[in-house]
N, C-alpha and C positions, 0 to 999 in steps of 0.2 A: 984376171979374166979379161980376155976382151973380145969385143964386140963388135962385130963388122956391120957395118950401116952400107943399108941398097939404097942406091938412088935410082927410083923405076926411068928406064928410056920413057920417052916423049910416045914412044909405041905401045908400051904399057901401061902409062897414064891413058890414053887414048882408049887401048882397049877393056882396060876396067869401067873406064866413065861410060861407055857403050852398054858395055853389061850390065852397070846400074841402073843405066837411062832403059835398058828393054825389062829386067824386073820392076821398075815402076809404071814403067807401061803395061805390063800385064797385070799389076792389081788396080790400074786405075782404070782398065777392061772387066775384069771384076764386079770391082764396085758398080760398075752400071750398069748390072744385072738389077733387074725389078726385085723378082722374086728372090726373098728371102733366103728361104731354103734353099736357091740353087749357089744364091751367091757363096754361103758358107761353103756349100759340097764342092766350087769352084775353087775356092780358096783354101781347102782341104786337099785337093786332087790338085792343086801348083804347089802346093808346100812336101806334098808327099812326094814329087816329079822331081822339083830344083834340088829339096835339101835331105832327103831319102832314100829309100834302096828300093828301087825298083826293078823285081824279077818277073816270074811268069805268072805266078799268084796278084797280084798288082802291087800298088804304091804300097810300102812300110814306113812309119816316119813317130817321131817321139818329140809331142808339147814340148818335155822335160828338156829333150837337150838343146831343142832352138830355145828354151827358158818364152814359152808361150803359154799364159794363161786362156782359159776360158773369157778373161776380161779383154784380156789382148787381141784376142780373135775377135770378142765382139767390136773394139773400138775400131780395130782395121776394115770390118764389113761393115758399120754404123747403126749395129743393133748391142742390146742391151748383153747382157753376162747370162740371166736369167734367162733368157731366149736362146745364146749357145746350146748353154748347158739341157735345157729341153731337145733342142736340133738334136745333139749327137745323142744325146737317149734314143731319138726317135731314129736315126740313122741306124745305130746298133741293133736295134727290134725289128729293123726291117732288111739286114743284114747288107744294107748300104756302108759299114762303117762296120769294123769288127776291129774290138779289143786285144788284144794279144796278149800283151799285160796289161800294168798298172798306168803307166805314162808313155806304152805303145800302139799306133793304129794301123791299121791294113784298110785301104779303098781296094778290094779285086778288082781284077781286070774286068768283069762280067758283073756291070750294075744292072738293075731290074729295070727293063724298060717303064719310061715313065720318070724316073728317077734322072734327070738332068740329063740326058744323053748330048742334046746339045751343048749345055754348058762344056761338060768331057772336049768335045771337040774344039770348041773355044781355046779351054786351055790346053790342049795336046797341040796347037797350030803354034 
């Protein structure tokens, strides 16, 4: 068998390190959201944007395959797991957040006013 090793150009190093340095920049835009609840819906609506299908319906995006717990989510927003796990209850019921399956989510395009609009726009920028 063998193996062909890339060695990325100086251009490619360049522009992956750019792309790291702007996804770290946008969760550490994020994080300095006050409120709780929007931060999560933030950081729900850039994961469903960066790592997701986004069609006409809104963002699709699956914990499971980014391997994202409930825990995970909390430690990246700097709330607890028990507080997630309440959020997206609470997202679901108010049909901010709809379940598709089992470890898939849908944010529509069309949240209820009230419901973070600005945040939306934060991370849509």
């Amino acid at each position: 068998m063998v193996v062909e090793q890339h060695f990325p150009t100086p251009v490619e190093v360049e522009q992956f390190l750019r792309h790291q340095i702007r996804n770290l920049e946008d969760i550490f835009q994020i994080n300095r959201i006050r409120s709780a609840e929007e931060r999560l819906l933030a950081l729900l609506t850039w994961l469903g944007r960066r790592f997701g299908q986004v069609n006409s319906h809104g963002s699709r995006f699956s914990l499971r395959e980014m391997n994202l717990t409930h825990k995970a989510l909390a430690e990246i927003c700097g709330l607890t797991r028990v507080t997630v796990t309440k959020m997206l209850n609470r997202y679901k019921a108010e049909g901010v957040l709809q379940q598709v399956s089992k470890d898939d989510y849908l944010i529509p395009c069309a949240i209820e006013p009230g419901h973070a609009s600005r945040v939306m726009q934060t991370v849509a920028g």
